[in-house]
N, C-alpha and C positions, 0 to 999 in steps of 0.2 A: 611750844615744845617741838623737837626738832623732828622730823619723822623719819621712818626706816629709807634710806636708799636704796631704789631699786637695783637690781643687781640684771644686767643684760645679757644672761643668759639661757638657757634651757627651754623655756618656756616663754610663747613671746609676750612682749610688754607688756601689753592687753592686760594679759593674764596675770602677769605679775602686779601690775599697779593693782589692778581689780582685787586681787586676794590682799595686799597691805590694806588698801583703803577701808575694806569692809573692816577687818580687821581689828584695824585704828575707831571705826565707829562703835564696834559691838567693845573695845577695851574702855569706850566713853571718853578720847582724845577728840574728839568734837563731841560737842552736847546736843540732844535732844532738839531740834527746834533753831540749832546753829546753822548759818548759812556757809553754802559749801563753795567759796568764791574761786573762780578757775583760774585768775593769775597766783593767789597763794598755793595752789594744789600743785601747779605748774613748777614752783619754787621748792615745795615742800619734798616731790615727788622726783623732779628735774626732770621732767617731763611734756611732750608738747600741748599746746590747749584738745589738739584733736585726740589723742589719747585721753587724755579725762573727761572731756563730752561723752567719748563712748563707754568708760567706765560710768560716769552718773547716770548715763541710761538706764545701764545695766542694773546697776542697784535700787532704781527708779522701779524697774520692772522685779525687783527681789520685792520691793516693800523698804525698804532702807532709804533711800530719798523722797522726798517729793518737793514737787516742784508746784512753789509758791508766787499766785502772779506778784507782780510789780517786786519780788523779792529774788526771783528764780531760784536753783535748789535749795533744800534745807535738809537735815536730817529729820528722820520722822519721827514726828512726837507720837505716842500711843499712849492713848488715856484707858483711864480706868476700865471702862467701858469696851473700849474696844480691845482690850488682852482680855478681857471674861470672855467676851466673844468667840475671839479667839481659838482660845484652851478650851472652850466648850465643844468647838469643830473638833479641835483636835485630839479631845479626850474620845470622842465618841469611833471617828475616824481609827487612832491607833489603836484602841479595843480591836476593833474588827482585823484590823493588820495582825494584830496578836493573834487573834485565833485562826485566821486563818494560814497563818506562818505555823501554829500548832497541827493543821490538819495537810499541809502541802509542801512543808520546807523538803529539800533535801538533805541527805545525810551530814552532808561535807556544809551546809548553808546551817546546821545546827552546830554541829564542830565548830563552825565561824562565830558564830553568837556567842560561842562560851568563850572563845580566845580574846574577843574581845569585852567582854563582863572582867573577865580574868586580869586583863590587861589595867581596866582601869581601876579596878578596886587596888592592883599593884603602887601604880604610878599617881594616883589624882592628888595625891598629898605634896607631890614635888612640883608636879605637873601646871603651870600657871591657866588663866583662863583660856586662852585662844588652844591651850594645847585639850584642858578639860572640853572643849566644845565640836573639837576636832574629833575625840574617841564619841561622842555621843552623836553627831554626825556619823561617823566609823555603824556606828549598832543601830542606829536607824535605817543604815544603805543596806547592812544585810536582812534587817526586820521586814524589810519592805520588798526586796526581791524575793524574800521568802513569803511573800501573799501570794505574790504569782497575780495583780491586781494593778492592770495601769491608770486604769481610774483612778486608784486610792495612791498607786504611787503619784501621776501629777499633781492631786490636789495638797498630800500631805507637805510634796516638797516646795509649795507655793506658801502653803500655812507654814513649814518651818522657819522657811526665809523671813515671815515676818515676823515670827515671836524669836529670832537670834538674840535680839537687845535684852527683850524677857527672861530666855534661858540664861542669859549673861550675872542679869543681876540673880536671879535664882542660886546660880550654879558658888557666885559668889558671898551667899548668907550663908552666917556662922552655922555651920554643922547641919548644912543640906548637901553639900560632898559626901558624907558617909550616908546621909536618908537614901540619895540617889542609888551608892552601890548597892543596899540592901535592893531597894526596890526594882533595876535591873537584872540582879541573881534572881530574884521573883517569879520574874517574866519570863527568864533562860530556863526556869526548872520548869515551869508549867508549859512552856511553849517548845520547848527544845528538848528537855528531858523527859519529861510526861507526856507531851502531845494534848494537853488538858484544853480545847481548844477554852471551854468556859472560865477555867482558871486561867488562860492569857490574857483571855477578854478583860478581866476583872484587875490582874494586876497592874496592864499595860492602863488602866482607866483611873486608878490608883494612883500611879505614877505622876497623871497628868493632873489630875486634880492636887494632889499635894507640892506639885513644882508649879501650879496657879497662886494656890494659894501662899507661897513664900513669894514666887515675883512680883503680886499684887499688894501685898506686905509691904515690900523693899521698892514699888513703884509709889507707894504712899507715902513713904519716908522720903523719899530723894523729892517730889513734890513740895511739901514739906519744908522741907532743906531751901528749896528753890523759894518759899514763898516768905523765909524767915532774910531772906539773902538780899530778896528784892525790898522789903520792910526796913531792915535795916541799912 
């Protein structure tokens, strides 16, 4: 399949191949465990080989590639095991972002979290996946500079880089689009409009465990898939 053409402007190449590529990975136009070869990205992307070394770096460093000896890049497979892992950091981790965005946010950073709760329970029904992953993105940039927490911000944004493929298949199982809005309005009421730091705690913990437990669902299935495909 053919891929987006980079467009050479505003933002330099870097930047732009970097954002298509991941992109294309988290949409599942390379599979799981697919090798990321630099004369076809080259081709694919129109692009030179030193541009895409430095994009698979990058994404190397997201958790999105890894580089396999005698095979060099691959996209990274995540097992069972290691998305429990995971969602376990990250359920505990964004708890505490809740609550503390409940006891520290600013006025105008709570006004933010509801425009965009607002926004996506608006749009997610038109809205395709790279766009659904972008508003949740969007509500986690404001959740997290409302902890007022660089700790929790580095770590959390190192753990979401590697559960993107996760939230991807999540975001895309039948009727976890509307579980999500609920559960986001959750977190804005307790954390934004109540201040409730305990009730952030708990729905921002909520949230995670129940978007685990559909990804690990939908990561068993597509396994699954995989092992009926190799069989036959």
């Amino acid at each position: 399949m053919a891929g987006q053409r980079v467009q050479r402007v505003a933002a330099p190449l870097r930047a732009q191949v970097l954002e298509v590529l991941r992109q294309d990975i988290l949409a599942a136009e390379f599979e799981p465990g697919e090798r990321l070869v630099e004369a076809r990205l080259c081709a694919r992307y129109e692009v030179s080989r030193t541009v895409i070394r430095e994009v698979l770096r990058q994404l190397e460093s997201e958790g999105l590639v890894t580089t396999v000896p005698n095979r060099g890049p691959v996209v990274t497979e995540l097992t069972a095991f290691d998305a429990k892992a995971l969602f376990e950091v990250r359920g505990a981790l964004e708890g505490l972002a809740g609550a503390l965005f409940a006891e520290r946010a600013t006025a105008e950073q709570r006004e933010q979290l509801g425009k965009v709760v607002r926004r996506f329970a608006r749009t997610y029904r038109k809205a395709d996946l790279a766009g659904r992953l972008a508003m949740k993105d969007e509500f986690y940039d404001v959740l997290i500079a409302g902890a007022v927490n660089p700790v929790i911000e580095s770590t959390l944004r190192g753990i979401h880089a590697r559960v993107q493929m996760l939230r991807g298949l999540s975001l895309q199982a039948d009727g976890r689009a509307p579980e999500t809005v609920r559960e986001l309005e959750a977190i804005h009421d307790a954390a934004a409009v109540r201040g409730d730091a305990d009730a952030a705690r708990e729905a921002c913990e909520r949230h995670v465990r129940n978007a685990a437990a559909t990804a690990l669902r939908e990561l068993a299935a597509r396994q699954r898939e995989d092992q009926d495909t190799d069989a036959g």
